[in-house]
C-alpha positions in Angstrom: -28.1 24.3 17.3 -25.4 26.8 18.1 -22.6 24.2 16.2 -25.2 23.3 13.8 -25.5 27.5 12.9 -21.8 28.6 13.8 -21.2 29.6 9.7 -24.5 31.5 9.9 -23.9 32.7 12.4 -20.6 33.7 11.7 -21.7 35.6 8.8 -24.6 37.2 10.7 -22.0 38.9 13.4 -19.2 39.6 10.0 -21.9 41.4 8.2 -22.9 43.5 10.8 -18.8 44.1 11.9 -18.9 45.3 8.7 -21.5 47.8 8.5 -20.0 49.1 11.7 -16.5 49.0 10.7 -17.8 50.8 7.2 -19.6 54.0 9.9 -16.5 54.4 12.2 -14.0 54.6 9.1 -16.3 57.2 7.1 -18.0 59.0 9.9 -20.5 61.5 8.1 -18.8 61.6 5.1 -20.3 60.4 1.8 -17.7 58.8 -0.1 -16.6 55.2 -1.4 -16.1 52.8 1.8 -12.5 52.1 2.7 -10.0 50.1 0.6 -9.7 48.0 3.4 -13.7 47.1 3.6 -13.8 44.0 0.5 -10.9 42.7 2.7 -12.5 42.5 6.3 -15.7 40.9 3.9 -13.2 37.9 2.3 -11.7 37.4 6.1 -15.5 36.7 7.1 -16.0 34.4 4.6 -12.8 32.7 5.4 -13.5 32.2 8.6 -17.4 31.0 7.7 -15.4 28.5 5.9 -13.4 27.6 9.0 -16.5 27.3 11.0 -17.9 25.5 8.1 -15.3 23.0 8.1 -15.9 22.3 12.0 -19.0 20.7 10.8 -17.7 17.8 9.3 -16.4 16.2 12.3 -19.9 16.9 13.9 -21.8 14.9 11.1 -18.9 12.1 11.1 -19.1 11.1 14.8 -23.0 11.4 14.8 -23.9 14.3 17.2 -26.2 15.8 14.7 -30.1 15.5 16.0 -31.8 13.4 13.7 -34.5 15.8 14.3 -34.7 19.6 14.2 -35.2 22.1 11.7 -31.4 22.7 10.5 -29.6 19.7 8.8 -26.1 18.3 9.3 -25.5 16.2 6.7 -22.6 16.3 4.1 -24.6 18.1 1.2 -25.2 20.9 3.2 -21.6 20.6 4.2 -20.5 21.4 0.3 -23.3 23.7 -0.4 -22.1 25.7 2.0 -18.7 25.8 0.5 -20.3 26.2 -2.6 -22.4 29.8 -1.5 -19.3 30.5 0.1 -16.7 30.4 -2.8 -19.1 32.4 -5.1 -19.4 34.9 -2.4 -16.3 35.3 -2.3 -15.6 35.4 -6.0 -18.5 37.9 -6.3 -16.8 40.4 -3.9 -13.7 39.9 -5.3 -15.3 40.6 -9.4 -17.2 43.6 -7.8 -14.8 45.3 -6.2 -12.6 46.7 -8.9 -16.1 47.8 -10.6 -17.3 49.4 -7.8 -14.2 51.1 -7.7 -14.1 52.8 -11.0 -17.3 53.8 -10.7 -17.0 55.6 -7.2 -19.6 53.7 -5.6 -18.0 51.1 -3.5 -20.0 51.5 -0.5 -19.8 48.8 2.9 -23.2 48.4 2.3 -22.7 46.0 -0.6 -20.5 43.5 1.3 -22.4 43.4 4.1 -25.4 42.4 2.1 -23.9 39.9 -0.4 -23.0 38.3 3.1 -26.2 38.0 4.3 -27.3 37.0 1.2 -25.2 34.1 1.4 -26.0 33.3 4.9 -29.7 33.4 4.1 -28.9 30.6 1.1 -26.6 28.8 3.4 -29.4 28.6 6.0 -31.9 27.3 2.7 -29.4 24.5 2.3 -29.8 23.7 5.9 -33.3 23.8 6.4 -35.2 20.9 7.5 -38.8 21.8 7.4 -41.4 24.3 5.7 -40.6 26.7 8.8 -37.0 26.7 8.6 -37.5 26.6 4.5 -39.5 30.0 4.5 -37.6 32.1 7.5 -34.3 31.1 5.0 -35.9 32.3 2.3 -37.2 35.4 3.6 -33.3 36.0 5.1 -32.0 35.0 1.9 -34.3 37.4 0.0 -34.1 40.7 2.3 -30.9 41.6 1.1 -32.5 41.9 -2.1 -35.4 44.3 -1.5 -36.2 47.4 -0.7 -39.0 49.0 1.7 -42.0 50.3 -0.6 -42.4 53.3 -1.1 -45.0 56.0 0.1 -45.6 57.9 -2.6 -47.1 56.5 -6.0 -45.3 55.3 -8.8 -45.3 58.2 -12.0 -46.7 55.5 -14.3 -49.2 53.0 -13.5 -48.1 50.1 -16.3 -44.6 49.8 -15.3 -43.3 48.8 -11.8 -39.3 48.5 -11.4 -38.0 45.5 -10.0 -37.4 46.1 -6.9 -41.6 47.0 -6.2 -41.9 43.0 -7.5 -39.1 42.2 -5.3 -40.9 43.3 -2.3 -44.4 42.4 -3.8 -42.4 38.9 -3.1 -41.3 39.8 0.4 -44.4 40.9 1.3 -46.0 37.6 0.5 -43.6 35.4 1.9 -44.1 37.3 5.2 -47.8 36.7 4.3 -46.8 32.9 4.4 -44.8 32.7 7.0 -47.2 34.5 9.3 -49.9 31.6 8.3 -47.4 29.0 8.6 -46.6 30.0 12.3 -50.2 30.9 13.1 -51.0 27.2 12.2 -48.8 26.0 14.6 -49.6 27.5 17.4 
């Protein structure tokens, strides 16, 4: 599984150099993220890509299990290029905005890179279990703990209360999922 997972799990390691990289620079400061930060996130999905590309070999000479909860087949191949290239175009578009607006932050990188390992891992996935522990990776980037206090007005929620209201029941799923198969 390790050569089957090397893009994720390339990403996984990239996103969290990055948060790391984005503390060291800044220190206790609170102020836009280093110039240097979008950068470091495009080398990571470079070399995704790179790992990416070792895949096709794999699936070529036949050393991908025909069973097993991640796939190595050529449409997850070019998916993967796919979430990889508009990752990369998405950092690229955001980065001048973020920019003139102050709020560039490391944060942002490092979760439009898990967000595209989590759909990366989608593409992959084999099985119901695989297919929801994706989605929930794919989907975390997204959402935000809930919060402890009540919400001013009782008609409206904001979209990041549904977002979680989500989250909350795919954990909810995947709990029953993995209860069911023990």
């Amino acid at each position: 599984y390790v050569w089957a997972l090397l893009p994720e799990i390339v990403l996984a390691l990239w996103g969290m150099a990055i948060l790391m990289v984005d503390v060291f620079i800044k220190g206790k400061r609170s102020e836009p993220s280093h110039p240097v930060i979008p950068w470091i996130a495009l080398s990571g999905l470079a070399v995704a890509a790179v790992a990416n590309g070792l895949l096709l070999p794999l699936w070529a000479r036949g050393n991908a299990a025909p069973t097993g909860m991640v796939a190595l087949d050529i449409f997850r191949w070019a998916v993967n290029f796919v979430f990889l290239i508009a990752a990369a175009l998405c950092i690229l578009f955001a980065t001048g905005y973020l920019d003139r607006r102050g709020i560039n932050r490391g944060e942002f990188h490092a979760l439009v890179i898990f967000a595209t390992m989590g759909m990366m891992l989608l593409a992959g996935a084999r099985d119901l279990d695989a297919s929801l522990a994706a989605l929930a990776a794919c989907d975390a980037p997204m959402t935000e703990p809930e919060a402890t206090s009540q919400p001013s007005s009782s008609h409206s929620q904001s979209p990041s209360r549904i977002n979680c209201g989500l989250y909350t029941n795919m954990k909810g799923m995947m709990k029953a999922v993995i209860e069911s198969d023990a």
